[in-house]
N, C-alpha and C positions, 0 to 999 in steps of 0.2 A: 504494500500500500504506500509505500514514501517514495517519493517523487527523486528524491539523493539520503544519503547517510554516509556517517564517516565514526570508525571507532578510533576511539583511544585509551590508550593505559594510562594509570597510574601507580608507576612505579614503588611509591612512598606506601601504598593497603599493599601490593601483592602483586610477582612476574605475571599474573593474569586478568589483575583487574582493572576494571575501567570502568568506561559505558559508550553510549553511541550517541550520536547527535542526527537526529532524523528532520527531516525536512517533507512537507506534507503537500499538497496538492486541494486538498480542502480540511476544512473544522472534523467533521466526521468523523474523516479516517484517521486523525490526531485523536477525537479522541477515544474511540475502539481501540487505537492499539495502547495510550495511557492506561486504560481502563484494563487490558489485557495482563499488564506489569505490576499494576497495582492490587490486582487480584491474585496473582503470582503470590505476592507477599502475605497475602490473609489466609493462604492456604500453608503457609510454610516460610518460617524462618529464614529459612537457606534461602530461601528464593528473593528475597527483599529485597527490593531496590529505590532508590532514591528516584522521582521521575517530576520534571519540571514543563508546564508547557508556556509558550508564550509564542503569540500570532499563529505561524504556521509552523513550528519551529517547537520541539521534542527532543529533551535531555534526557536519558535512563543512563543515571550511575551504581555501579554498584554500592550494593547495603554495607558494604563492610568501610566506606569511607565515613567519617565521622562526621556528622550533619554540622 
């Protein structure tokens, strides 16, 4: 559903964590897939993740960086 996306790590949590920065095509499908990440989380610890939206434009970082 996103239009571009781009991940990145952060080295400072862990050699595999990061998150992605998604880029959307309409409201909608920004927020289905928010909604998708954040449900992630209420099901499961391990799966949390930090998720930011603003205009078209979608941040999921991983849970283990400190808010």
């Amino acid at each position: 559903m996103t239009k571009e996306g781009i991940y990145f790590f952060t080295l400072s949590v862990g050699e595999d964590s990061g998150g992605r920065i998604m880029k959307f095509e309409n409201r909608t499908d920004l927020e289905d897939t928010k909604e998708y990440y954040d449900s992630m989380a209420e099901e499961s610890t391990l799966l949390f993740s930090w998720t930011m939206a603003k205009d078209n434009i979608l941040v999921q970082i991983n849970g283990e960086l400190p808010e």
